[in-house]
FIDO-974937 format. One line per 4 residues: their letters; for each residue x, y, z of C-alpha. Coordinates in Angstrom, 2 decimals. Layout:
BEGIN
A) X:Y:Z ~ ... $
//
This chain:
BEGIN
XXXX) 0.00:0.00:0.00 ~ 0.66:3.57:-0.70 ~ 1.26:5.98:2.12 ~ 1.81:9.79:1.40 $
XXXX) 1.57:12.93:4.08 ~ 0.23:16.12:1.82 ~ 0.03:19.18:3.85 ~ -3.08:21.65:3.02 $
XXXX) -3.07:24.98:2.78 ~ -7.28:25.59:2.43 ~ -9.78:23.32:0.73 ~ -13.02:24.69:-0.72 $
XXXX) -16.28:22.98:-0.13 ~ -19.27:22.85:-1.24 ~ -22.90:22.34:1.05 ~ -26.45:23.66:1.04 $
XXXX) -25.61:26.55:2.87 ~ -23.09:27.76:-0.10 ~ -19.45:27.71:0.26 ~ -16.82:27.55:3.05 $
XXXX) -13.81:28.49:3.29 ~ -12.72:31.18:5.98 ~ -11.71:29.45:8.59 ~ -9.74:25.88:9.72 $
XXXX) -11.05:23.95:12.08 ~ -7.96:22.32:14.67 ~ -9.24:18.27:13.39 ~ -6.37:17.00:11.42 $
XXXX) -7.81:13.81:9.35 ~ -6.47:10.47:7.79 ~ -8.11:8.61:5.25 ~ -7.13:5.50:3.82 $
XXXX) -8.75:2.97:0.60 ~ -9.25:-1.12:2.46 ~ -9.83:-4.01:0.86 ~ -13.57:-5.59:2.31 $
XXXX) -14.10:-8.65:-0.39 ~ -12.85:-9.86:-3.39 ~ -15.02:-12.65:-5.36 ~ -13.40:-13.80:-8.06 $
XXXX) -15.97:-16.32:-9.01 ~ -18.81:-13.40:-9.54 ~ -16.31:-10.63:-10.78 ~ -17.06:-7.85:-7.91 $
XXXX) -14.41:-6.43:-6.05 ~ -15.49:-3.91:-2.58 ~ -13.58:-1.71:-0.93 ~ -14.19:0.31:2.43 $
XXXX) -13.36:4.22:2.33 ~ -12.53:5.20:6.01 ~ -11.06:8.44:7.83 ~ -9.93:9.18:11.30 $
XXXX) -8.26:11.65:13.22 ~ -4.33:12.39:12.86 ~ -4.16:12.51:16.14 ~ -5.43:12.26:19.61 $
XXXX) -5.03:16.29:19.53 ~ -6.86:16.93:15.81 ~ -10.00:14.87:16.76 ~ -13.48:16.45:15.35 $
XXXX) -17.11:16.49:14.65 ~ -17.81:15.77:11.22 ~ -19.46:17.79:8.99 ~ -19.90:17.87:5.36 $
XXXX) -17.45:15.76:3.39 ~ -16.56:15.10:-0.24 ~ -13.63:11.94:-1.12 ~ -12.03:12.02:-4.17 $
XXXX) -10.31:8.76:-5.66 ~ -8.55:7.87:-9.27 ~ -8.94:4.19:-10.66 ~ -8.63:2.57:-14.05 $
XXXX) -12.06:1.46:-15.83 ~ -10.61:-0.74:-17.64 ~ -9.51:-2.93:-14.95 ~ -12.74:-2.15:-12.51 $
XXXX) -15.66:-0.31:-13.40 ~ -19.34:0.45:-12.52 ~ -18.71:1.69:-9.01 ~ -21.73:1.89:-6.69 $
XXXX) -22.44:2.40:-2.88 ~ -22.91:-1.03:-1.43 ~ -23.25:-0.33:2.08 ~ -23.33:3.18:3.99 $
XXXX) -22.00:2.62:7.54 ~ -20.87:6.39:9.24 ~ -22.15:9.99:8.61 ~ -25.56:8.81:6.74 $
XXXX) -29.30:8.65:8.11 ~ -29.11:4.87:6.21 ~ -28.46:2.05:7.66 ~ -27.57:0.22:10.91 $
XXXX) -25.90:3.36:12.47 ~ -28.44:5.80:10.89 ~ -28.07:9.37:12.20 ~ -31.02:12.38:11.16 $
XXXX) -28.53:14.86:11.55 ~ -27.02:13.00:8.16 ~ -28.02:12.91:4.73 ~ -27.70:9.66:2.84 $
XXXX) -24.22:9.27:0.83 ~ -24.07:9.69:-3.02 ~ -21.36:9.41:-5.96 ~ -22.76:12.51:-7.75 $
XXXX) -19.44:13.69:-9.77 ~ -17.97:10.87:-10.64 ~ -16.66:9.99:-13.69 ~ -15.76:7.03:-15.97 $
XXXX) -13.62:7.97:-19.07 ~ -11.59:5.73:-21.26 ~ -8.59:5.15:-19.25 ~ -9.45:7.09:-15.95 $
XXXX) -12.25:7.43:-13.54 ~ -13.09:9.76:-10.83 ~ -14.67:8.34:-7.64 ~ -17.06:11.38:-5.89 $
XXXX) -17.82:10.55:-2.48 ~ -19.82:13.18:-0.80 ~ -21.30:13.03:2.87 ~ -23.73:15.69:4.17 $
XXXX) -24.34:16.93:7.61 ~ -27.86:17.72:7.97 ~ -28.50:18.86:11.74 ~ -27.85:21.61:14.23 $
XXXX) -26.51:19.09:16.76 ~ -24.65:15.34:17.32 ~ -22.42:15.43:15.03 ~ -20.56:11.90:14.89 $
XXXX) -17.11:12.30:17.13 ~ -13.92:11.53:14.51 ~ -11.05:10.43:16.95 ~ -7.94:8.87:16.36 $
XXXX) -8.15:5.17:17.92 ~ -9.33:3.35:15.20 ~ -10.44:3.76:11.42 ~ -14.26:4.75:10.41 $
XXXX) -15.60:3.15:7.11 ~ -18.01:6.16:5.39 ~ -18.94:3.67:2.59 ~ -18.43:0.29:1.37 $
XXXX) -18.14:0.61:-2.37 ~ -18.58:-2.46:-5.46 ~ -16.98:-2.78:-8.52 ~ -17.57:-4.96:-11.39 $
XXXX) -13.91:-6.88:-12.31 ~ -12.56:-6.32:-15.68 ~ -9.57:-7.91:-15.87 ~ -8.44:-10.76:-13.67 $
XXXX) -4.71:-10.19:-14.67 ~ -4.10:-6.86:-13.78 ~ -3.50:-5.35:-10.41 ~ -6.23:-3.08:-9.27 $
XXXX) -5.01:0.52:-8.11 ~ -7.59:3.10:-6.23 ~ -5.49:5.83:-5.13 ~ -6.88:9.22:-3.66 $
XXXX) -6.83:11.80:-6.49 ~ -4.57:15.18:-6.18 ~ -5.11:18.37:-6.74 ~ -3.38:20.79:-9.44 $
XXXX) 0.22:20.46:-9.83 ~ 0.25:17.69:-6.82 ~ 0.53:19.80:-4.28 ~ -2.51:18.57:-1.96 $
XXXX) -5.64:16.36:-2.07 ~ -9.18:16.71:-3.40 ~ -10.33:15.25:-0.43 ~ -11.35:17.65:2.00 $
XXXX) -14.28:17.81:4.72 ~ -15.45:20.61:7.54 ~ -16.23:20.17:11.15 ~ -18.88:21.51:13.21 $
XXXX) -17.98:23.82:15.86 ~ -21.28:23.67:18.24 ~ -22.31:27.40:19.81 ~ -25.55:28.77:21.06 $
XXXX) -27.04:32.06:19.45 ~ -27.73:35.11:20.81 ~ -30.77:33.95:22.28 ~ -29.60:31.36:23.55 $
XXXX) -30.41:28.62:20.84 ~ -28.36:26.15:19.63 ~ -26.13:26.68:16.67 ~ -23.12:25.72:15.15 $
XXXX) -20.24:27.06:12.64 ~ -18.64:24.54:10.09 ~ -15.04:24.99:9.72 ~ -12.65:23.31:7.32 $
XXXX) -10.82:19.93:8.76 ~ -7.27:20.36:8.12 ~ -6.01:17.45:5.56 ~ -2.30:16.79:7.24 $
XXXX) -2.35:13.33:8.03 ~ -1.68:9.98:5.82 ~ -3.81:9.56:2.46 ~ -3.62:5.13:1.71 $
XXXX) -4.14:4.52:-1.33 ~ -4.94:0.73:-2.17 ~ -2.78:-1.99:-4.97 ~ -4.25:-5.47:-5.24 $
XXXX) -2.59:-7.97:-7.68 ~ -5.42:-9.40:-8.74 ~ -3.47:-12.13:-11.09 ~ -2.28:-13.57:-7.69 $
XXXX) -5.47:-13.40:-5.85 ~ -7.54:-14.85:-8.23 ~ -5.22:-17.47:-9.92 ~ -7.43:-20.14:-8.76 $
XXXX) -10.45:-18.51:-10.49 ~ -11.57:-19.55:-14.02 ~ -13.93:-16.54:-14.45 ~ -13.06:-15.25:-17.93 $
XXXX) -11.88:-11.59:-18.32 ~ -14.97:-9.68:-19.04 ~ -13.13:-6.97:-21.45 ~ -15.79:-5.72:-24.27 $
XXXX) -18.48:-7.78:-23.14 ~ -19.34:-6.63:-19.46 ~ -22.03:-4.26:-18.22 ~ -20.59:-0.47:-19.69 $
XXXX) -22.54:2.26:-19.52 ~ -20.72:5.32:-21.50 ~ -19.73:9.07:-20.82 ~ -21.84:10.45:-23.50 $
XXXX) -23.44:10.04:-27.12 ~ -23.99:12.49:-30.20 ~ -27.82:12.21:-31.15 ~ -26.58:14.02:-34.35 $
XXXX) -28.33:12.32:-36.82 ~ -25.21:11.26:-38.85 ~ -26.21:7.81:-37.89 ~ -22.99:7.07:-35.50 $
XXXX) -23.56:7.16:-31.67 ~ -26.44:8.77:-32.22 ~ -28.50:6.63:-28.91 ~ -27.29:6.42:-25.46 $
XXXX) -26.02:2.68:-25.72 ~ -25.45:0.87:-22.28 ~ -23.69:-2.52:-22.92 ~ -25.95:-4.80:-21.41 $
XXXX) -24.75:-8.60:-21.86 ~ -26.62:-10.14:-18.79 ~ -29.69:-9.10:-20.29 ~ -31.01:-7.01:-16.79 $
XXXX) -33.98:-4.55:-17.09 ~ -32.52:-0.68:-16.57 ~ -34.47:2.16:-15.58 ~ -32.97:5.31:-16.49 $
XXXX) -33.84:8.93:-15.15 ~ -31.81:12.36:-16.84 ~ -31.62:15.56:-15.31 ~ -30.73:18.89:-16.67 $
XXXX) -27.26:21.36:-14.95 ~ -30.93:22.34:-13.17 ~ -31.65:18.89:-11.52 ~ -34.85:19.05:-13.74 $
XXXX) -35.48:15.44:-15.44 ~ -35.62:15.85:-19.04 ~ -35.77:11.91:-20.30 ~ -37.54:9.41:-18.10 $
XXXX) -37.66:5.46:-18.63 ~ -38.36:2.37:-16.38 ~ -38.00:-0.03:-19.12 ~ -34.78:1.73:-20.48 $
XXXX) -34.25:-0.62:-24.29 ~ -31.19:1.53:-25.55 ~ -33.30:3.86:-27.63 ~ -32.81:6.85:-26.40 $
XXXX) -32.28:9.34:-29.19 ~ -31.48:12.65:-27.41 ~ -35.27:14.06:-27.36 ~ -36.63:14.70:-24.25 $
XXXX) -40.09:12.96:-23.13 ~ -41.07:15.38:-20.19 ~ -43.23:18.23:-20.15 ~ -41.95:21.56:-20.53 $
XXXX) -39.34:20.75:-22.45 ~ -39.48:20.26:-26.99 ~ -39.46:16.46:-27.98 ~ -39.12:17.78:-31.61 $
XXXX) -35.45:17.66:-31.44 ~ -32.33:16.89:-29.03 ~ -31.82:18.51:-26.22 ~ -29.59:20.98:-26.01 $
XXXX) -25.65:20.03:-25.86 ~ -23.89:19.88:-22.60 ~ -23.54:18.22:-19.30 ~ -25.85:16.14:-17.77 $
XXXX) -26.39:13.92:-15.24 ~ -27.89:10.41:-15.34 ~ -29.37:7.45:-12.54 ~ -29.58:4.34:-14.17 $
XXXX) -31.04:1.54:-12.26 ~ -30.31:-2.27:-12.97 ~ -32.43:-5.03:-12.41 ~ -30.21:-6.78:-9.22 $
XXXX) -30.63:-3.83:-7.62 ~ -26.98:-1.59:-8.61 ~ -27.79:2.20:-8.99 ~ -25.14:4.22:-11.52 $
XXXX) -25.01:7.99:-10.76 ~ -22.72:10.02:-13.11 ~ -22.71:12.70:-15.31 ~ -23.13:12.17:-19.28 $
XXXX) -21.58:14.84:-22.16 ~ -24.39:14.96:-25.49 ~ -22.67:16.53:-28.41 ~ -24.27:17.72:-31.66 $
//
């Protein structure tokens, strides 16, 4: 495994309540990528994101958080929340002052993708305690195995000219108000510590296994199409070889759903099928972002480029 200490200067948030970035908080946080199961027989690989405090002098109450990690689609892909376990209102340690956890952000490309982790603080009070004795899993996350004979790399992604991480997160700073209500301030959580990145040889792990490298012919959903007319890419294809129902939802830079589908059969043309919008012609061309839902259950949340 990879270890690597990247001091922070300031990290820039977003959160309901706008942005933050005035003031840093004393936490000082770790995070780290672990390995939670690897079947090789089914092809799924998940991993457990965690954080804790630096130290038993930086610990906090967590806040918002976002978690920003680089791996290669072509060796794992289709990455989805399998299990929220800290900072969520979901689940066996449910909290209401949390919202549930998304991957809104993230990214598959050709040769890179971009894991977006974000965590929302919700209430005016209990915020979960981050200390330093042991390691908090925020999510479990599943990928689908591409390539039994590579070795797997999910390393946390870096900012502009390498100088600190995209991770960052804020912690709440509990007051009461002038008239005596509570309150709190959210201040930015100092990223000093250790960032772990994860390496699994997946050629030695699975050498027993005789699942056959899935390559071309696994589940693929892609970063955009160009309805265009010119009769190439012109539908939003999602490779599909298991045969499993999809339901597919688009929203507009707006979060207003412009294309709506339960019993998504790859034939969407660019038009949009909701009112308010013209289903005369594609919509317009730009960034949007998709939730596809598959029959056993996996939800896909990205963002999708249409050209013209």
């Amino acid at each position: 495994m990879n270890k690597k200490n990247i001091p922070v200067l300031g990290i820039l948030l977003l959160s309901s309540s706008g942005i933050f970035a005035q003031e840093l908080g004393s936490g000082q946080f770790d995070v780290r990528v672990a390995t939670n199961k690897i079947n090789c027989a089914s092809g799924r690989l998940s991993v457990d994101v965690q954080v804790k405090a630096h130290d038993e002098k930086s610990t906090f109450f967590m806040g918002d958080a976002n978690y920003r990690l680089n791996y290669n689609p072509s060796i794992i892909r289709n990455p989805s929340i399998n299990k929220q376990v800290n900072f969520t209102n979901v689940g066996d340690t449910n909290s209401p002052n949390y919202g549930s956890h998304n991957l809104n952000g993230s990214v598959a490309r050709m040769n890179e993708g971009i894991i977006s982790l974000n965590t929302f603080y919700a209430g005016a009070g209990n915020a979960q305690k981050v200390d330093n004795k042991d390691f908090m899993t925020i999510s479990t996350l599943e990928f689908d195995i591409a390539d039994l004979k590579k070795t797997v790399e999910i390393k946390w992604q870096e900012g502009e000219g390498k100088s600190f991480p995209c991770t960052g997160m804020n912690e709440v700073h509990a007051r009461k108000d002038a008239s005596g209500n509570l309150d709190y301030d959210l201040k930015i959580t100092q990223a000093q510590g250790t960032f772990e990145s994860l390496s699994i040889n997946l050629a030695e792990v699975c050498k027993s296994s005789s699942l056959p490298i899935q390559g071309a012919d696994s589940f693929f959903i892609p970063e955009g199409f160009s309805p265009d007319g010119d009769g190439a890419n012109d539908k939003f294809v999602i490779k599909n070889p298991d045969g499993l129902s999809l339901g597919i939802e688009v929203f507009d830079r707006n979060g207003v759903v412009v294309y709506k589908n339960e019993e998504y059969k790859n034939d969407w043309d660019g038009k949009a099928n909701q009112e308010g919008f013209s289903q005369e012609r594609p919509v317009k061309p730009g960034t949007y972002y998709y939730v596809v839902k598959r029959g056993d259950g996996k939800t896909f949340t990205r963002y999708m480029t249409i050209l013209h």
